[in-house]
DSSP file (Angstrom, degrees, kcal/mol; ACC not computed):
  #  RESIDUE AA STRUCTURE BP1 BP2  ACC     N-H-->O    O-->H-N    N-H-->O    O-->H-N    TCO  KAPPA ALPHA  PHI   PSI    X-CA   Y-CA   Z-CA
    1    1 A X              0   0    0      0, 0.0     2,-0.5     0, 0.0     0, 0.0   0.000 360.0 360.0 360.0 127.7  -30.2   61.0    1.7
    2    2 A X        -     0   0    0      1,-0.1     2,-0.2     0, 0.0     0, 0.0  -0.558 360.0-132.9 -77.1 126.8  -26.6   60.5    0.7
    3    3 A X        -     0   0    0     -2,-0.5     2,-0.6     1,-0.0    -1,-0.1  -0.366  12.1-154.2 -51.8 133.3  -25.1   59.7   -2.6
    4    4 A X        -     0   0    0     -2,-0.2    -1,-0.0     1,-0.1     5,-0.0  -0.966  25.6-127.8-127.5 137.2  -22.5   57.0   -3.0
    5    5 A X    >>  -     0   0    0     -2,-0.6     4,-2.1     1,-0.1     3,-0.9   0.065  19.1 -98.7 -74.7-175.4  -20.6   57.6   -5.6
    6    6 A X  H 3> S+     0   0    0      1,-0.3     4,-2.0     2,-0.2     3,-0.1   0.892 116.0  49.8 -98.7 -15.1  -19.8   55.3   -8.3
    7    7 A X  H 3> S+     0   0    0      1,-0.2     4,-0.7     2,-0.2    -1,-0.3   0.300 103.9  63.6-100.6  31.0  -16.5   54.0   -7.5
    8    8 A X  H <> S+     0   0    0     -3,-0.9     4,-1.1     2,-0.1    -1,-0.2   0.773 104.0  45.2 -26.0 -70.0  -17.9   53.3   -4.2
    9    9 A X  H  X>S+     0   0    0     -4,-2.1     4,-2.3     2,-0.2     5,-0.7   0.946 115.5  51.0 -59.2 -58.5  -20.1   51.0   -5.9
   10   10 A X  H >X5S+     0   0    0     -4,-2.0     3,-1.7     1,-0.3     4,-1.6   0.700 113.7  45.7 -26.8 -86.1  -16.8   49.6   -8.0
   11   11 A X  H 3X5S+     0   0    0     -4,-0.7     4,-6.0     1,-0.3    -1,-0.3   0.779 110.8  50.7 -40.1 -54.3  -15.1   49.2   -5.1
   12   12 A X  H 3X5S+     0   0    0     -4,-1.1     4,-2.1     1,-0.3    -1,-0.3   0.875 109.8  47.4 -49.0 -54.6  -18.0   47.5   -3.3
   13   13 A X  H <X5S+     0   0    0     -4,-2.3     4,-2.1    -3,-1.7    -1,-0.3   0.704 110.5  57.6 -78.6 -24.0  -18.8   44.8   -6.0
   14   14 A X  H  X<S+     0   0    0     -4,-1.6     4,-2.2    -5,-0.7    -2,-0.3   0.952 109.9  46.6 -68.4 -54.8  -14.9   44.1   -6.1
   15   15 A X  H >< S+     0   0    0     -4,-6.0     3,-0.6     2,-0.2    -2,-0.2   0.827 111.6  43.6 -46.4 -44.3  -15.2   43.5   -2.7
   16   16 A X  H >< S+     0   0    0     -4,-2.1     3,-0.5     1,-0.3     4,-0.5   0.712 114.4  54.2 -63.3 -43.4  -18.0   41.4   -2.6
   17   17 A X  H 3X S+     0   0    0     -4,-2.1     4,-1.8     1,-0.2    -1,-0.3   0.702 100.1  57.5 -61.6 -29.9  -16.5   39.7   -5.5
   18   18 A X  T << S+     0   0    0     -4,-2.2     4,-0.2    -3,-0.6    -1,-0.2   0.148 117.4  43.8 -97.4   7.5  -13.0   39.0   -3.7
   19   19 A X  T <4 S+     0   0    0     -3,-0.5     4,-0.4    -5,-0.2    -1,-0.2   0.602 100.4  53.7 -91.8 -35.3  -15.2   37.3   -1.3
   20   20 A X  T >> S+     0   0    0     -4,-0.5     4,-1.6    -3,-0.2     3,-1.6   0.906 117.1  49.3 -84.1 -37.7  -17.6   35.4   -3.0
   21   21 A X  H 3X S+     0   0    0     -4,-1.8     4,-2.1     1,-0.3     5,-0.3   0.875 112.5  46.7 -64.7 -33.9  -13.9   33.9   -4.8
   22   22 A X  H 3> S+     0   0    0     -4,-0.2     4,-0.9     2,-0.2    -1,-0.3   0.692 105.0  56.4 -32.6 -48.3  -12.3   33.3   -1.6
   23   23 A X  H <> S+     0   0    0     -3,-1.6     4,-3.1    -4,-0.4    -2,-0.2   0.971 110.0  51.2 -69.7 -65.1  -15.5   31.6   -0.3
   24   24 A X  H >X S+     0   0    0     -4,-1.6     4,-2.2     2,-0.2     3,-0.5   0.787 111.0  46.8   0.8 -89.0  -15.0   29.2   -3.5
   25   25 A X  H 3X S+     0   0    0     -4,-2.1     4,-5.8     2,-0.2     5,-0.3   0.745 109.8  50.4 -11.0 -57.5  -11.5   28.4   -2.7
   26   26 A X  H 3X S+     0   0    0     -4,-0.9     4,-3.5    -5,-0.3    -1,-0.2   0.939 112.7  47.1 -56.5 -50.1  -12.2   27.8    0.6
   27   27 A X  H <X S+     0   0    0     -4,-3.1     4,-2.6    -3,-0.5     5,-0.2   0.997 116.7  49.1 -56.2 -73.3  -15.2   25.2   -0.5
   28   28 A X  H  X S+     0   0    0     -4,-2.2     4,-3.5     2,-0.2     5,-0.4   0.862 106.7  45.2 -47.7 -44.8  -13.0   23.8   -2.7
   29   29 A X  H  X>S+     0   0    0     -4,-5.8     4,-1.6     1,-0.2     5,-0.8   0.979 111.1  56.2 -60.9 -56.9   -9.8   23.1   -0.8
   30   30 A X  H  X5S+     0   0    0     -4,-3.5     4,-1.1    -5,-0.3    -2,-0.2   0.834 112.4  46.3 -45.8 -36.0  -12.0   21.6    2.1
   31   31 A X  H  X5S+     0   0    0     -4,-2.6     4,-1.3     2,-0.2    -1,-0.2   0.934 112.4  46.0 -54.1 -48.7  -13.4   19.2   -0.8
   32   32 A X  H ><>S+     0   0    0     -4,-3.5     3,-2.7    -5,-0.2     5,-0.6   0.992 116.9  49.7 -62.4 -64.1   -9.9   18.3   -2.3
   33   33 A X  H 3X5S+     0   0    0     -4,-1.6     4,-1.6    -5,-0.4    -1,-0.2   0.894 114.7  40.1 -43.0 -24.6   -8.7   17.7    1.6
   34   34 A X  H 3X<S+     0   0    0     -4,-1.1     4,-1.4    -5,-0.8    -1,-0.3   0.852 114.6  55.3 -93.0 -15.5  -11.5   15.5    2.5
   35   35 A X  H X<5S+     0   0    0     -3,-2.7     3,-2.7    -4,-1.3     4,-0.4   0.970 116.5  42.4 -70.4 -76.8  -11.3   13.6   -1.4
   36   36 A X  H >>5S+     0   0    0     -4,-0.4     4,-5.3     1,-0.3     3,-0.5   0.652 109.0  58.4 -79.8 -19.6   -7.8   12.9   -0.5
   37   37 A X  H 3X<S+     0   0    0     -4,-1.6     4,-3.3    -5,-0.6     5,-0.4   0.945 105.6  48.7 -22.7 -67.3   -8.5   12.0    3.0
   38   38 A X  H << S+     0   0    0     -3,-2.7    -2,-0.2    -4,-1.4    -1,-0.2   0.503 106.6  54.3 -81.3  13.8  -10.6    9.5    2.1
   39   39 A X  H <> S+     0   0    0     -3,-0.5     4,-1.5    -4,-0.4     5,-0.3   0.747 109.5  53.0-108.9 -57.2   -8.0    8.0   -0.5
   40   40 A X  H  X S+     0   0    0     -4,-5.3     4,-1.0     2,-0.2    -2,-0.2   0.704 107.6  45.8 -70.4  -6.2   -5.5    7.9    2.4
   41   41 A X  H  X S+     0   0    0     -4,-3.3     4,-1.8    -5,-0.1    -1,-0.2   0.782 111.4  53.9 -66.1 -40.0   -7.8    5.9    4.7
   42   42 A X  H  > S+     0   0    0     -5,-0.4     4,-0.7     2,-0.2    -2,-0.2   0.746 112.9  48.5 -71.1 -19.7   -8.5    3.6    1.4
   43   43 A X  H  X S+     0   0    0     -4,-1.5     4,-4.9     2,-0.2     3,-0.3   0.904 112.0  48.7 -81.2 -58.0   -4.3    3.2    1.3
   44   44 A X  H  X S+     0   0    0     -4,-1.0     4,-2.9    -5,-0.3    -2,-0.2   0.916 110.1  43.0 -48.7 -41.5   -4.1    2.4    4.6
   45   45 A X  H  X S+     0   0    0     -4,-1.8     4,-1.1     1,-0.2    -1,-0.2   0.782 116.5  54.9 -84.1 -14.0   -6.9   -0.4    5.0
   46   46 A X  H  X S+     0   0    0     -4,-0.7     4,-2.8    -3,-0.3     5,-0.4   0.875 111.4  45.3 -71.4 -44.6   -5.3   -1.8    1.5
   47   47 A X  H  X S+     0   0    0     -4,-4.9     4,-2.1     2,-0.3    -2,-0.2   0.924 109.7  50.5 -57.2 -43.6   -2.0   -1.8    3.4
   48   48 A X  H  X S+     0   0    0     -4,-2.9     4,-2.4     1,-0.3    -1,-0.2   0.834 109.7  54.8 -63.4 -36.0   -3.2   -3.3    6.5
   49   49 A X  H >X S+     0   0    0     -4,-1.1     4,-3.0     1,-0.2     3,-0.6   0.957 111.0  42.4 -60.3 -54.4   -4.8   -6.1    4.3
   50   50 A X  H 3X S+     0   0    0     -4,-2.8     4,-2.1     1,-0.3    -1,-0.2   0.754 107.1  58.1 -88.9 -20.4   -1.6   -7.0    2.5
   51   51 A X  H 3X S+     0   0    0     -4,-2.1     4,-2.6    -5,-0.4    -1,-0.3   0.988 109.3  48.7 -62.3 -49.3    0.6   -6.9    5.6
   52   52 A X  H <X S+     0   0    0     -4,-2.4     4,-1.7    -3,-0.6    -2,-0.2   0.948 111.9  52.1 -58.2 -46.1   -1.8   -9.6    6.9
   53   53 A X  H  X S+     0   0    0     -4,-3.0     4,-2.7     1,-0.2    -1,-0.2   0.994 108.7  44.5 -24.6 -62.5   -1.4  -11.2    3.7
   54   54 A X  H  X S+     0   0    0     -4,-2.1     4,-3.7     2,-0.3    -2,-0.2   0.885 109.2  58.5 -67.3 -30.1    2.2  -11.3    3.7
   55   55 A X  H  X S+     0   0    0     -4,-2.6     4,-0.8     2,-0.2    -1,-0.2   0.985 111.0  48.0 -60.1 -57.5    2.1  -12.5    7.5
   56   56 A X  H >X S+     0   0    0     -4,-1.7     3,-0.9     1,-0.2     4,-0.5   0.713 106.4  51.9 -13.0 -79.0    0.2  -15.2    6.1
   57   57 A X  H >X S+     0   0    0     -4,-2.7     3,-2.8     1,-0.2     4,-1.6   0.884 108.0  52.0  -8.7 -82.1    2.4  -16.0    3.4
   58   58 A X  H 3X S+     0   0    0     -4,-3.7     4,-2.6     1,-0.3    -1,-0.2   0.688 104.8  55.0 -50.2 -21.4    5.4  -16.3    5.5
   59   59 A X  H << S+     0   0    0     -3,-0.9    -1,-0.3    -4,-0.8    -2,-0.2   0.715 112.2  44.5 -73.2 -40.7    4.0  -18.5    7.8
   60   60 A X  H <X S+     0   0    0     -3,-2.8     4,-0.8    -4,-0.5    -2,-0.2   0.747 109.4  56.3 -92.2 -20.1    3.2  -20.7    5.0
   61   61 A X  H >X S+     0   0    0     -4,-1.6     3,-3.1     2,-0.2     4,-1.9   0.990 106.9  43.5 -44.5 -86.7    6.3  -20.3    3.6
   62   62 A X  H 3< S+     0   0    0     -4,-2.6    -2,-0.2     1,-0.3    -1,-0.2   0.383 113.5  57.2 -67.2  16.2    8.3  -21.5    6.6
   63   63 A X  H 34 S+     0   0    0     -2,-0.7    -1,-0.3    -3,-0.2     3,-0.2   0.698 106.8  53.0 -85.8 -44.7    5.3  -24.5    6.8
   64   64 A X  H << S+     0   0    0     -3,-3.1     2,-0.5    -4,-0.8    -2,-0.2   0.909 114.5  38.4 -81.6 -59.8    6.4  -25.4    3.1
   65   65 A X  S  < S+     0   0    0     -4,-1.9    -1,-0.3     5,-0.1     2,-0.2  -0.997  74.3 138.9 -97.9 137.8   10.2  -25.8    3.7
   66   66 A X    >   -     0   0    0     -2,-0.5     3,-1.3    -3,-0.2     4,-0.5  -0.505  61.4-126.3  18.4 103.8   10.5  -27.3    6.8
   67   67 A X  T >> S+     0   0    0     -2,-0.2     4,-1.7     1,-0.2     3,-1.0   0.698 102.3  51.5 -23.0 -56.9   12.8  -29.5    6.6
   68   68 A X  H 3> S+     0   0    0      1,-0.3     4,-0.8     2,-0.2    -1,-0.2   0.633 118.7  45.4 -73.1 -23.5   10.8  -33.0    7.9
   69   69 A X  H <4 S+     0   0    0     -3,-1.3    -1,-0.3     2,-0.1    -2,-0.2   0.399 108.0  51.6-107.0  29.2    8.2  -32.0    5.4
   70   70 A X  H <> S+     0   0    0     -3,-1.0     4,-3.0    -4,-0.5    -2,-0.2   0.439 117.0  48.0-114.2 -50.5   10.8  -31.2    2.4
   71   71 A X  H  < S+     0   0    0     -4,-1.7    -2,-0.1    -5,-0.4    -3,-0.1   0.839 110.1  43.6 -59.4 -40.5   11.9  -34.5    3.4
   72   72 A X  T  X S+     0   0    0     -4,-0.8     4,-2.6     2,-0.2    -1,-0.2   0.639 113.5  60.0 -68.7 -39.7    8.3  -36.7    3.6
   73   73 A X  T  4>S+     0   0    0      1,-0.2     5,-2.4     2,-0.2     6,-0.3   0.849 104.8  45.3 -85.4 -45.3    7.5  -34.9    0.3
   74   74 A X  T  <5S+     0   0    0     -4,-3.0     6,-2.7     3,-0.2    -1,-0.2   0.686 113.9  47.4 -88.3   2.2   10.5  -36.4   -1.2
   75   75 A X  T  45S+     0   0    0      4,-0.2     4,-0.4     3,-0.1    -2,-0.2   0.930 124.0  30.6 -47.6 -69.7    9.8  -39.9    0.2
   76   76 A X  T ><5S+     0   0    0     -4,-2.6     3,-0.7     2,-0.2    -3,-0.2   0.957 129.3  24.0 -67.8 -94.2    6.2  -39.8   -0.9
   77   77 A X  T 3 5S+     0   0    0      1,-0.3    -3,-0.2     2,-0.1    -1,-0.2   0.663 129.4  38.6 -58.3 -50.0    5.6  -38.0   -3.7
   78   78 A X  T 3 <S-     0   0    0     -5,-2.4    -1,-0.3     2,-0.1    -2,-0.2   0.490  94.4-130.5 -84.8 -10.2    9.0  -38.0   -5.4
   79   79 A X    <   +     0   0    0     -3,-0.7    -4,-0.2    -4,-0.4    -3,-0.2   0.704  49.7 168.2  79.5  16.0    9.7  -41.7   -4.5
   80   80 A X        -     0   0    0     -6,-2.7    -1,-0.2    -7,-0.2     2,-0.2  -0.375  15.0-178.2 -35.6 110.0   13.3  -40.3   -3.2
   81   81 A X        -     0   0    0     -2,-0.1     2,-0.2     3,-0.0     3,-0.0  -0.803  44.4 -95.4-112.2 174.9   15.9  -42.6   -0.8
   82   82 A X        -     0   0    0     -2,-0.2     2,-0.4     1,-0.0     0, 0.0  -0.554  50.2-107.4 -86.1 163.0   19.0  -41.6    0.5
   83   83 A X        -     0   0    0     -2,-0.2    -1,-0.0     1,-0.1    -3,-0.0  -0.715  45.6-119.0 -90.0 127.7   21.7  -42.9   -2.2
   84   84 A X    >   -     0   0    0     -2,-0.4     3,-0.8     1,-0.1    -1,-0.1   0.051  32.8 -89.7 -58.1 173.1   23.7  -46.2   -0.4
   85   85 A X  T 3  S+     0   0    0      1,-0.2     3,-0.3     2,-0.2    -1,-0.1   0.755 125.2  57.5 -86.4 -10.9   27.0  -46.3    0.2
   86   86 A X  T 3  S+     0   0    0      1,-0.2    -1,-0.2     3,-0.0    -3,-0.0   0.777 102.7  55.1 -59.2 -32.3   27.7  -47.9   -3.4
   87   87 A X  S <  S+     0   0    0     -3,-0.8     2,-0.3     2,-0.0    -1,-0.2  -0.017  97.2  80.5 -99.3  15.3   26.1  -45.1   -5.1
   88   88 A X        -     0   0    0     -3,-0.3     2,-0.3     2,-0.0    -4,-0.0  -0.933  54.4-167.1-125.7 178.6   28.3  -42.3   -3.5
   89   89 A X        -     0   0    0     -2,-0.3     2,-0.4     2,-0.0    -2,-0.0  -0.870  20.1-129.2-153.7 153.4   31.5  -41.3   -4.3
   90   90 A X        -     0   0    0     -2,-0.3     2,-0.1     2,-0.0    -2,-0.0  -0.853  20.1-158.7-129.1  89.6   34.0  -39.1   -2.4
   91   91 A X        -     0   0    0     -2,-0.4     2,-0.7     1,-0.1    -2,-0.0  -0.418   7.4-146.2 -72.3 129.7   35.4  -36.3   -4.5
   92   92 A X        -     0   0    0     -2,-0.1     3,-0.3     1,-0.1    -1,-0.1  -0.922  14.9-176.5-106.3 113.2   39.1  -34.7   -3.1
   93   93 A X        +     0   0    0     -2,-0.7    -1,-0.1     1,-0.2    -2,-0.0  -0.074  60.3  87.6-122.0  51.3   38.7  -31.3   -4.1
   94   94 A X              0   0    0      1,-0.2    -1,-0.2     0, 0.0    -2,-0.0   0.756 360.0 360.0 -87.3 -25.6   42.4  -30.4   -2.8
   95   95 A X              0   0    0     -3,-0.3    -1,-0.2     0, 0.0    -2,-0.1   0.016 360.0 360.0 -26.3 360.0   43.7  -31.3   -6.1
């Protein structure tokens, strides 16, 4: 039977060691990549939501000023006429 010498063994447990840290690494980046994976799928379906928001929004925006209901709303509710020709006045602002 052959001897192995001791820095054999050194060597050997370094190796083993530069492996097992390596194996570590390895574990660990695939965890961080798949954490942050799953953070950019959560961005995205947040995004998707607020875009639909915002579609929304505009839609209800350009519902709100409309002109013909800007107009009704200041019939009704604000008890608004147009001003007669007694109450307007015609400013010359070449002067």
């Amino acid at each position: 039977m052959r001897k192995v010498s001791v820095a054999a063994w050194a060597l050997l447990i370094v190796e083993v060691g530069l492996v097992l840290v390596s194996t570590f690494g390895i574990i660990s980046v695939t965890y961080e990549t798949r954490s942050q994976f799953a953070e950019l799928e959560q961005a995205r379906s947040q995004q998707q939501l607020l875009q639909e928001q915002w579609g929304r929004l505009l839609l209800e925006e350009s519902a709100f000023s409309s002109p013909s209901r800007v107009e009704r709303v200041a019939r009704e509710q604000l008890k608004m006429v147009l001003p007669s020709m007694e109450n307007t006045q015609e400013l010359d602002l070449s002067k």
